[in-house]
FITORMAR-397926 format. One record per residue: residue number from 1; residue in three letters; x, y, z of N, C-alpha, C in turn. Coordinates in pm, whole numbers, plus 32768, in hexadecimal, padded with zeros to 4 digits. Layout:
- k;r;n.X;n.Y;n.Z;ca.X;ca.Y;ca.Z;c.X;c.Y;c.Z
- NUM;ala;X;Y;Z;X;Y;Z;X;Y;Z
...
This chain:
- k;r;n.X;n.Y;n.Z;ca.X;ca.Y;ca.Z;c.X;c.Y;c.Z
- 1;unk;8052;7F88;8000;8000;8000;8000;8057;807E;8000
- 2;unk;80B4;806F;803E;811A;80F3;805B;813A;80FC;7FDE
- 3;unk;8187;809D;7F8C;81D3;809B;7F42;8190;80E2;7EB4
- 4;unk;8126;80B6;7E9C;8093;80EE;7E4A;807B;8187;7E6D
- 5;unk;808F;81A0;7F0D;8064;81F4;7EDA;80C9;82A2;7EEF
- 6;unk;8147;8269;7EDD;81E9;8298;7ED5;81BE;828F;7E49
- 7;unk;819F;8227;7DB9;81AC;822E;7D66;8142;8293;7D2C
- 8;unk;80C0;82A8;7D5B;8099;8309;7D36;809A;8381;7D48
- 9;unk;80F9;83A5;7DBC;8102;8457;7DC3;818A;8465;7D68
- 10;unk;81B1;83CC;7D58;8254;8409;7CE4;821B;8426;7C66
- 11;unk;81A3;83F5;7C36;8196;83DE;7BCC;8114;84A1;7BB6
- 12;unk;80DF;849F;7C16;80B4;8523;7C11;8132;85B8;7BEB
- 13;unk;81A2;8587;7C53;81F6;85F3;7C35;8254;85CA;7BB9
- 14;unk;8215;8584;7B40;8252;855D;7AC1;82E2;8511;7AE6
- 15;unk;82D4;84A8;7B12;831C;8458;7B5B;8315;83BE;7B1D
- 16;unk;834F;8363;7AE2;831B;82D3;7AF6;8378;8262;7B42
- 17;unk;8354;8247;7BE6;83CA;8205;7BF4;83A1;8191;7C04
- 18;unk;844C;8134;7BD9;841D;8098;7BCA;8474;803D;7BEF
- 19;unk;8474;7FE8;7C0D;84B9;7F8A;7C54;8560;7F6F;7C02
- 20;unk;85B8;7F78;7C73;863D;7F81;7BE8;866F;7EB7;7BC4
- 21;unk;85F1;7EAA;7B89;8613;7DF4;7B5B;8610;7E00;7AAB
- 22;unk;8643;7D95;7A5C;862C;7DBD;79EA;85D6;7DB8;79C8
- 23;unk;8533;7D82;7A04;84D9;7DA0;7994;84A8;7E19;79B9
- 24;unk;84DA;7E69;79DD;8498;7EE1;79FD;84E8;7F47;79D2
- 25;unk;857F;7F40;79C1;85D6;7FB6;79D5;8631;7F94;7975
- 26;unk;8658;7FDC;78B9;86A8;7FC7;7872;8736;7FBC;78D1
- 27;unk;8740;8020;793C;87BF;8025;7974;87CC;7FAB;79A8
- 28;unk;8795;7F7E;79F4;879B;7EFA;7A35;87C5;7EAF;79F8
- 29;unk;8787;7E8D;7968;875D;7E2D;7914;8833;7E26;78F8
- 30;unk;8839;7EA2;7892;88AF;7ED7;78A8;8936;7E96;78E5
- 31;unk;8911;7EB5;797B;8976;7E80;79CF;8987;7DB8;79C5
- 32;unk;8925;7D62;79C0;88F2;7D17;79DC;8944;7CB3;7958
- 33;unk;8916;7D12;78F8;8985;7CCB;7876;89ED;7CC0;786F
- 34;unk;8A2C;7D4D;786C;8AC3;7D71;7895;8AF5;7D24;78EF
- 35;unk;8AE3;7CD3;7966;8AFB;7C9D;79B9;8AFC;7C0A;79AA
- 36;unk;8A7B;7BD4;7960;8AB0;7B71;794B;8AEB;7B2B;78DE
- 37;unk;8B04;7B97;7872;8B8F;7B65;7800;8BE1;7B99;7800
- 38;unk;8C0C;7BC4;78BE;8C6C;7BDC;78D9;8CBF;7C54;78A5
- 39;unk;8C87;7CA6;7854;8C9B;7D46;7822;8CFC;7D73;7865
- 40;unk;8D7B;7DB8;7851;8DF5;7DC9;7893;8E5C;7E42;7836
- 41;unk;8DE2;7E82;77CC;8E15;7EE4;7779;8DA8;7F08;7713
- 42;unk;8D9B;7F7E;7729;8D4D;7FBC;76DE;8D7B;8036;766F
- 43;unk;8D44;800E;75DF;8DC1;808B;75A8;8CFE;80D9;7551
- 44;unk;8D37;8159;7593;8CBA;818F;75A6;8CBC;821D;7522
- 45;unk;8C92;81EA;74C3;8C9F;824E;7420;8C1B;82A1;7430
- 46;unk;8C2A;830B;7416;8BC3;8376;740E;8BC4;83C0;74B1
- 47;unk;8C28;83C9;7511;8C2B;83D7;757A;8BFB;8475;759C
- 48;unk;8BE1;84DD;754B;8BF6;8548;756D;8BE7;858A;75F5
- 49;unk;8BA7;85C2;7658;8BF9;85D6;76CF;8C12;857F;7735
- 50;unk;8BF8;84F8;771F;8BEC;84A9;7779;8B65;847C;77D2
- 51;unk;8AF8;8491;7788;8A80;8450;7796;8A78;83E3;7788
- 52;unk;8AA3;8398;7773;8AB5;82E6;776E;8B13;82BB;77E2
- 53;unk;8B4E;82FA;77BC;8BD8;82BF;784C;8B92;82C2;78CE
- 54;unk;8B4B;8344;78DD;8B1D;836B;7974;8AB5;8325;7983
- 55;unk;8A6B;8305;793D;89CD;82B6;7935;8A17;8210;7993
- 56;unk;8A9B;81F0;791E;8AAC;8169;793E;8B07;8154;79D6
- 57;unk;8B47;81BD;7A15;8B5B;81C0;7AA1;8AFB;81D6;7AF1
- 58;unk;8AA1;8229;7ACC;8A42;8274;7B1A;89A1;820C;7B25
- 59;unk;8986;81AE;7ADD;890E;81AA;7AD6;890D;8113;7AD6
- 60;unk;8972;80DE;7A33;8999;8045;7A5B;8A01;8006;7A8F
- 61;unk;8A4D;8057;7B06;8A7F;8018;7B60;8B03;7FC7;7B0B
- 62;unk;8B3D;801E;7A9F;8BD3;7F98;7A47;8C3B;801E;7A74
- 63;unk;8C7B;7F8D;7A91;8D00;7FCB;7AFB;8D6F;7FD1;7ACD
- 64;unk;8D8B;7F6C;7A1C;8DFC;7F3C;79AB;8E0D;7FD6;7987
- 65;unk;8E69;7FCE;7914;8EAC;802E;78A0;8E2C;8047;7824
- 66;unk;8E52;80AD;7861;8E47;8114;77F9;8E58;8167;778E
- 67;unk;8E5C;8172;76FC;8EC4;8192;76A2;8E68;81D8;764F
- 68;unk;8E3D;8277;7647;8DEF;82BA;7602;8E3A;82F7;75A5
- 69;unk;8DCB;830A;753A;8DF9;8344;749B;8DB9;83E0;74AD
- 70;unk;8DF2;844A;746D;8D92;84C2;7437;8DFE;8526;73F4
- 71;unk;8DCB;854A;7391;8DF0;8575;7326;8DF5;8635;7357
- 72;unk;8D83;8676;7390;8D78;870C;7369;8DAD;8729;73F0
- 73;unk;8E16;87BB;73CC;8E4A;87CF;7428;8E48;87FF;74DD
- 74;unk;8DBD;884E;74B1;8D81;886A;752E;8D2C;8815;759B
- 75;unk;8D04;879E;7541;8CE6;871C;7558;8D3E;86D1;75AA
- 76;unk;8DA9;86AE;756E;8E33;8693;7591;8E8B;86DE;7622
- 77;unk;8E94;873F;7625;8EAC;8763;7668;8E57;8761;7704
- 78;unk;8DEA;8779;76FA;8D6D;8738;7767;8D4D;86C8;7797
- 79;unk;8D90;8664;7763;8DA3;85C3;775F;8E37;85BD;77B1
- 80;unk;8EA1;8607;776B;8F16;85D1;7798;8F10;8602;785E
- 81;unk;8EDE;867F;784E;8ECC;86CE;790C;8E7E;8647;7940
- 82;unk;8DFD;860E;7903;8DCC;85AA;794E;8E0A;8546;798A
- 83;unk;8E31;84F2;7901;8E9B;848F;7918;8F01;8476;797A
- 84;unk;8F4C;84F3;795D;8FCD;84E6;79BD;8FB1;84D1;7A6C
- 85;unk;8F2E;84C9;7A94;8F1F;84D0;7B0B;8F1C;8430;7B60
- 86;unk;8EFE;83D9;7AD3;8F15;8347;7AC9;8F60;8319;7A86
- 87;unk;8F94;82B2;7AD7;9043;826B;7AC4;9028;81FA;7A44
- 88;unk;8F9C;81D8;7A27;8F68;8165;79E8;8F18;81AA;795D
- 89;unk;8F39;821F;794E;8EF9;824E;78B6;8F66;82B1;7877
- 90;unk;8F63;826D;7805;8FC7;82AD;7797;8F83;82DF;772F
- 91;unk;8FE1;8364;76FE;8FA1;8390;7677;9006;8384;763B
- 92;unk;8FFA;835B;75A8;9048;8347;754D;9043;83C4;7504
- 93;unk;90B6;83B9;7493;90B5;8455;7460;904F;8455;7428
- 94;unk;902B;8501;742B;8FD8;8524;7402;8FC1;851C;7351
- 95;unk;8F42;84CA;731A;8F44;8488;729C;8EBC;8445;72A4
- 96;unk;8E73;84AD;71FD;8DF8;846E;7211;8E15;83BF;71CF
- 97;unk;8D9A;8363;71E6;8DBC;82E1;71A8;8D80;82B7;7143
- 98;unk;8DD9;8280;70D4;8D85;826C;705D;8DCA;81F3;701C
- 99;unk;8DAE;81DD;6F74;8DE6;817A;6F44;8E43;8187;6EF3
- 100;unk;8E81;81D4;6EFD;8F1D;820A;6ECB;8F62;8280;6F0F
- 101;unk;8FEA;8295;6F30;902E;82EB;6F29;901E;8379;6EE9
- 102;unk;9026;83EB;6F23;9009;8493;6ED8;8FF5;84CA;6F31
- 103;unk;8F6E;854D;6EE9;8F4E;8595;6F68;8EC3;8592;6F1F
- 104;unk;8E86;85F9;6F70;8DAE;85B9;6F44;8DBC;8646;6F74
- 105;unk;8D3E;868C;6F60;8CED;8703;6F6C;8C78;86AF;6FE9
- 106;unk;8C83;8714;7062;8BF7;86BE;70B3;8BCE;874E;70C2
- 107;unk;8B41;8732;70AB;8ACD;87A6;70D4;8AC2;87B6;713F
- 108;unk;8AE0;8827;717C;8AC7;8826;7237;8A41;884F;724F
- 109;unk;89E2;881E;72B7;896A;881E;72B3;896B;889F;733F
- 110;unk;88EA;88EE;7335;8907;8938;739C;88F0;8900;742D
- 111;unk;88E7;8866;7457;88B9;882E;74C5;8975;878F;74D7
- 112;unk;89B7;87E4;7483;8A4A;8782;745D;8A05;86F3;7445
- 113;unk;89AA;86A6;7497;89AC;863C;7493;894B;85DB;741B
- 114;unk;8940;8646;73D5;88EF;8629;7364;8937;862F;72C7
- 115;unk;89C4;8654;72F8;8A30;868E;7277;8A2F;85EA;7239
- 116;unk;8A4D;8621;71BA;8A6D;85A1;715B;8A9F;85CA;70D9
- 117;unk;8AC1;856C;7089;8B2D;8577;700A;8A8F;859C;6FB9
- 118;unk;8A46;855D;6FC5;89DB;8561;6F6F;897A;85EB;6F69
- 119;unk;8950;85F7;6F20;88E9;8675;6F0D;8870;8657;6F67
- 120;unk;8814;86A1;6FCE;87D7;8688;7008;8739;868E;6FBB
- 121;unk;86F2;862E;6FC1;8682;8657;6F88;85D8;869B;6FCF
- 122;unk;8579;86EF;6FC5;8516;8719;6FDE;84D3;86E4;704B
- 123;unk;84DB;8635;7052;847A;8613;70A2;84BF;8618;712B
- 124;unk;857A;8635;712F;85E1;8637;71AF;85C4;86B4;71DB
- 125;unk;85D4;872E;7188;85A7;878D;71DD;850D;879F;720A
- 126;unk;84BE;878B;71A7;8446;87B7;71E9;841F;874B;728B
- 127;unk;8460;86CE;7280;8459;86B6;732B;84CA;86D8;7365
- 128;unk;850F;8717;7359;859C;8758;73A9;85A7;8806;7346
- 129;unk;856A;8867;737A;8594;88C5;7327;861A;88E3;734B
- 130;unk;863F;88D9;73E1;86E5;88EB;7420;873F;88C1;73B7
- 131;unk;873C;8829;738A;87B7;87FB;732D;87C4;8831;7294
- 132;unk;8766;889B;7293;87A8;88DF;7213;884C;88EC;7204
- 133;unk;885E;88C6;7165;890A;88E9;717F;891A;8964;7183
- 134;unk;8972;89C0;71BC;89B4;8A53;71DA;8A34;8A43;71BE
- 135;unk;8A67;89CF;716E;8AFE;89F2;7135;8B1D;897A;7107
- 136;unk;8B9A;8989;7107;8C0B;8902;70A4;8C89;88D9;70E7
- 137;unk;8CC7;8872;70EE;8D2E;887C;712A;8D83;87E5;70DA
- 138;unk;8DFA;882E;70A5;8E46;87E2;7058;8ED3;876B;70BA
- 139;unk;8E9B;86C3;70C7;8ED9;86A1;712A;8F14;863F;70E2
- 140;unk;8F7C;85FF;7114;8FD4;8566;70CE;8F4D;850D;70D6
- 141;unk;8F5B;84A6;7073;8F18;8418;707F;8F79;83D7;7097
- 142;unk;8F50;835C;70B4;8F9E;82DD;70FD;8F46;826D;70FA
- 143;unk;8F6F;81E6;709E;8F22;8182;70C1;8F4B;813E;7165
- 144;unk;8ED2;8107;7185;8EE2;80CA;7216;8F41;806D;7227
- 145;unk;8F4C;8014;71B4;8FD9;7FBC;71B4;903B;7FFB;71B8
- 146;unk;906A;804E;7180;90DC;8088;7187;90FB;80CE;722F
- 147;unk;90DA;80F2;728E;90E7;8111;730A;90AF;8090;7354
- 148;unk;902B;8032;7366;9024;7FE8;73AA;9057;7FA9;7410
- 149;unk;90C7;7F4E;7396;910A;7EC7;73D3;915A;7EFD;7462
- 150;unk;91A9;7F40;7438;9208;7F78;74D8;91B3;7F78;7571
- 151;unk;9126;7F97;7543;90C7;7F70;75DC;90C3;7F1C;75F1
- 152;unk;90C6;7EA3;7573;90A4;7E04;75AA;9161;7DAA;75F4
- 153;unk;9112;7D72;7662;9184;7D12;7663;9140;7C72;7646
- 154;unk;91AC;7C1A;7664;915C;7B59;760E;90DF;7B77;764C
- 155;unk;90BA;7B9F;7707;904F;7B29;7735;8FE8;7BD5;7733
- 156;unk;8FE6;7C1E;76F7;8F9A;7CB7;7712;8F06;7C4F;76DF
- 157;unk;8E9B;7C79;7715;8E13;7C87;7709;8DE3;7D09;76C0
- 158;unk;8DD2;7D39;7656;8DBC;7DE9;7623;8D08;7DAF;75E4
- 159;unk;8D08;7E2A;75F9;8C89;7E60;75DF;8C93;7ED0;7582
- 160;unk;8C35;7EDA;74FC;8C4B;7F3A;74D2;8BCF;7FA7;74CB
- 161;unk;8BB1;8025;74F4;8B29;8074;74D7;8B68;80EC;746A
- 162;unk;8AEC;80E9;7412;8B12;8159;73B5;8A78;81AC;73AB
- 163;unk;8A65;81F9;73CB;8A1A;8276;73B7;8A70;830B;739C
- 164;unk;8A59;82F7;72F0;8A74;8370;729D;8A25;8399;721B
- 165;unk;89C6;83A4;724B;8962;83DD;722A;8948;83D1;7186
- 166;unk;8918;8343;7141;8937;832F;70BC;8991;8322;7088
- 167;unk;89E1;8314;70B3;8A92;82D0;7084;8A97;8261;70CF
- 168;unk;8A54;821B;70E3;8A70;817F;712C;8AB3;813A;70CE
- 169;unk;8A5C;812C;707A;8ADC;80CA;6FF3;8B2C;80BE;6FBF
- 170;unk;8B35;815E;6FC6;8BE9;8187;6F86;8C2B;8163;7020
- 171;unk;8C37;8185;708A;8C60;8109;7115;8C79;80E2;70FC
- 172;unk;8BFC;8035;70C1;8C0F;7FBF;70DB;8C81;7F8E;706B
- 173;unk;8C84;7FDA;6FDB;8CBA;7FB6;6F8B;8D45;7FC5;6FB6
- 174;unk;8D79;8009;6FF8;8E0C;803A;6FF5;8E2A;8005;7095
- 175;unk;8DD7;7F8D;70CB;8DDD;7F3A;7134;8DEF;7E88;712C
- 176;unk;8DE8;7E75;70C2;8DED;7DBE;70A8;8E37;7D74;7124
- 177;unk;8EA7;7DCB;7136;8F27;7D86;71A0;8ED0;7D95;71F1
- 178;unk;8EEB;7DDC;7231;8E92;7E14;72D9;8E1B;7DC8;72D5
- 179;unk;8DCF;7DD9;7283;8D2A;7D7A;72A4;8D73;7CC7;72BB
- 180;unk;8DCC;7CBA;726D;8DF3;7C47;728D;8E16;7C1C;7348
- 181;unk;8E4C;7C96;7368;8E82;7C8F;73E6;8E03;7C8D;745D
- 182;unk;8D92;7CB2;7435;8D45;7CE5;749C;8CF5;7C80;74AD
- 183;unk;8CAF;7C7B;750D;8C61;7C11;751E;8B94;7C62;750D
- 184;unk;8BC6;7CDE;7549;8B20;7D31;7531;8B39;7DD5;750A
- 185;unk;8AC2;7E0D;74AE;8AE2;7E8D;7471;8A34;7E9B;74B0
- 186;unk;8A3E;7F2A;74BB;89DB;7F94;74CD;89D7;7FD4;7442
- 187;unk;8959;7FF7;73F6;8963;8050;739D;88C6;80A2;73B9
- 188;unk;88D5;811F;7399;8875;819E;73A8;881F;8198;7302
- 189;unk;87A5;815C;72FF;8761;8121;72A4;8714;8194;7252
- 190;unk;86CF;81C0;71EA;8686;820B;71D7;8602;81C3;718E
- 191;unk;8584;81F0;71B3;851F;8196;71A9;84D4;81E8;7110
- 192;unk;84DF;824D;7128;84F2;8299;7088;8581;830D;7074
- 193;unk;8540;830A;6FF5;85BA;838F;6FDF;85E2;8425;7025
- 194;unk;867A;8402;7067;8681;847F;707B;86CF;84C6;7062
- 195;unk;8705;8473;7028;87AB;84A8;6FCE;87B4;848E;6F70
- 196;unk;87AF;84C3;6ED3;87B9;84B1;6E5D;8842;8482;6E35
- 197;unk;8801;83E4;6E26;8850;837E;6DCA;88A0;8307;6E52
- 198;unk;8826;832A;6EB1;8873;82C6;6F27;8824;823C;6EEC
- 199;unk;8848;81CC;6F39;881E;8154;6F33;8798;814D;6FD6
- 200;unk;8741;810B;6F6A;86D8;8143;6FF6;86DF;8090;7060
- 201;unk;86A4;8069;70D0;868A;8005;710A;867A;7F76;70DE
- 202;unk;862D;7F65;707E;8636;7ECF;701A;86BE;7EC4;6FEC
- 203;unk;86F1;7F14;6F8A;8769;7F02;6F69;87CD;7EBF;6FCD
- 204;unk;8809;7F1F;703B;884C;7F0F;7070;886E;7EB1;70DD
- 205;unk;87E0;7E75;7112;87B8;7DFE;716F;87AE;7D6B;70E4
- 206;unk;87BA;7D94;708F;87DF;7D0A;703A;886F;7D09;7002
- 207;unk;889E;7D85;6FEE;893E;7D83;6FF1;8960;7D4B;706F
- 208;unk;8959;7D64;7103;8999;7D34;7161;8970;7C97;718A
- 209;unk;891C;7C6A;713F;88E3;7BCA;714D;8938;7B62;70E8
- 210;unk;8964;7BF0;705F;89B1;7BB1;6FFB;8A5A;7B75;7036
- 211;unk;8A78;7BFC;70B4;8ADD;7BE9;70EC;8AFA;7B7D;716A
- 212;unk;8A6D;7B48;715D;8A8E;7AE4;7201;8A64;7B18;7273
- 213;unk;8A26;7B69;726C;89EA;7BCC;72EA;895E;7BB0;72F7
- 214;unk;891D;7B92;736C;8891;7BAD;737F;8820;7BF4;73CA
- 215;unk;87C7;7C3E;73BB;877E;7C93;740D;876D;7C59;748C
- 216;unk;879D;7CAD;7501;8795;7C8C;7585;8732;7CFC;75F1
- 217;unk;8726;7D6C;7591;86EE;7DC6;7610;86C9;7E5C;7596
- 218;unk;8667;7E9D;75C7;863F;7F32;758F;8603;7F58;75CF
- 219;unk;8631;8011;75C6;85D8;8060;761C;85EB;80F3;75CC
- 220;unk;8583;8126;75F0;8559;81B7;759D;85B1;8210;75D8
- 221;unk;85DD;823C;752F;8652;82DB;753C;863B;833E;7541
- 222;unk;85CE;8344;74BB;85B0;83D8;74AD;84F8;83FA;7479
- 223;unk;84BB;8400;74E4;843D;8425;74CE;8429;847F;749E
- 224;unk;83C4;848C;7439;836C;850F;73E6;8311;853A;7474
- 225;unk;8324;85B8;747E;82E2;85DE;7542;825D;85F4;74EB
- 226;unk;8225;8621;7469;8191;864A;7477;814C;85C1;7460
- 227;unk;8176;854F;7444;811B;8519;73FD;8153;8465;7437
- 228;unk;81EC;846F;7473;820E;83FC;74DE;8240;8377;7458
- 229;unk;8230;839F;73EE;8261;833D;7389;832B;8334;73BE
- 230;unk;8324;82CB;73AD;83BD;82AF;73BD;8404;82A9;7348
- 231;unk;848E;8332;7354;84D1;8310;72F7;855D;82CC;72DB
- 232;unk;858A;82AD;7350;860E;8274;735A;85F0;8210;73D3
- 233;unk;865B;81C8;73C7;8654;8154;7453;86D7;8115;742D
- 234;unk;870D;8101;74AF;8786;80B3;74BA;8755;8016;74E6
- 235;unk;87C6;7FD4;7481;87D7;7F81;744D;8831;7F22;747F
- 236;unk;881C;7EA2;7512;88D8;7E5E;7511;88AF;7DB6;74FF
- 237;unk;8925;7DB2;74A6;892F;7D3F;7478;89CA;7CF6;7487
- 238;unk;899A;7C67;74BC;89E6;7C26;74E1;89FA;7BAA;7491
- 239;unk;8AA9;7B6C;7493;8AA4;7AD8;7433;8A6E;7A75;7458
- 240;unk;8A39;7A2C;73AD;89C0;79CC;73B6;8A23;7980;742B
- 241;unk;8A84;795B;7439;8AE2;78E9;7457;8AC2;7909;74FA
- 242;unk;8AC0;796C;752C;8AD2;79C6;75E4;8A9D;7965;761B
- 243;unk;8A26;7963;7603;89B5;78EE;763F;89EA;786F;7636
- 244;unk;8A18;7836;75F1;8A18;77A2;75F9;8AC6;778A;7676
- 245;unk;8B08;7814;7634;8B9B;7815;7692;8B71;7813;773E
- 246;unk;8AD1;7894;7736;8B15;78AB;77D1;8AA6;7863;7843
- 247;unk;8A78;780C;77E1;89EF;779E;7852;8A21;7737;7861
């Protein structure tokens, strides 16, 4: 009775609280995986100020390495002040990630965490008017193989998450090695278009099935606030093989 009715004055003051087990709590859920395929490195692409990192100390309780990517400089720089305050998260140089070597043009969005290589399309701003782009910023590319390996040692457990906003594929492409190495990837899904000429959710959940990976868990990224349609959701997928290794 208490507990009922704690849940309804949270839920009056726009509140929803819920039990931290996985069927209730992506974080949970989260921790619960990571833990038991033994997760012991995380190389974290699309990192910009460290909203992923802090979520995964702060919420799912992973205590391993840390190894974040981000490309724009002010981004970068707001990540590295975070970081340094923990002995267990590294930033690698600063370098957006793609499937070749150069440099890329990324659109900076006026909310940073919405920046991408890609042109933003109508239906992104009109549910985010904030991530309009307000500039450009000319950064190195770097495929993920090419920096990777040096995080891994023989017995590393890695995990890979990539949320960059419609460039997932150019990622995955310039990743073959590394996906080899990992045992589970996170990817930031889009359920329609929001980036002109991204690869939308079908695609990319049958590319990662093509790779040996299978759907283990989703939860909503980015809600349309007038109308509650979902347009993004993260995505983690783990090898077909995990299961049969770790029962």
């Amino acid at each position: 009775m208490f507990k009922t009715v704690m849940k309804n004055v949270a839920l009056r003051l726009g509140f929803d609280v819920q039990r931290f087990i996985p069927a209730a709590s992506y974080a949970a859920q989260m921790k619960a995986l990571l833990s038991w395929h033994g997760v012991d490195l995380i190389l974290d692409v699309g990192a910009n100020v460290g909203q992923y990192g802090t979520e995964l100390r702060d919420r799912v309780g992973y205590t391993g390495r840390i190894v974040s990517f981000e490309p724009m400089r002010i981004a970068y720089e707001k990540l590295c002040r975070l970081a340094a305050r923990d002995r267990c998260w590294e930033i690698a140089p600063r370098s957006a990630i793609g499937a070749q070597r150069g440099t890329v043009t990324i659109n900076v969005a006026g909310n940073s965490a919405s920046s991408s290589v890609l042109p933003m399309l109508e239906s992104h701003m009109s549910a985010a008017p904030e991530s309009r782009f307000v500039g450009i910023e000319v950064v190195p590319l770097t495929p993920l193989d090419a920096i990777a390996a040096g995080y891994f040692s023989p017995d590393t457990v890695g995990f890979l998450k990539i949320d960059t906003q419609g460039y997932e594929s150019e990622v995955l492409d310039g990743a073959m090695q590394t996906l080899s190495r990992v045992i589970g990837v996170q990817l930031e899904l889009s359920v329609v278009p929001l980036y002109a000429g991204q690869k939308l959710m079908p695609e990319l959940v049958d590319r990662m099935k093509s790779l040996g990976f299978e759907l283990w868990a989703m939860a909503p990224a980015f809600i349309e606030p007038r109308t509650a349609r979902m347009l993004q959701l993260d995505a983690t997928f783990f090898r077909r093989k995990a299961l049969a290794t770790r029962t």
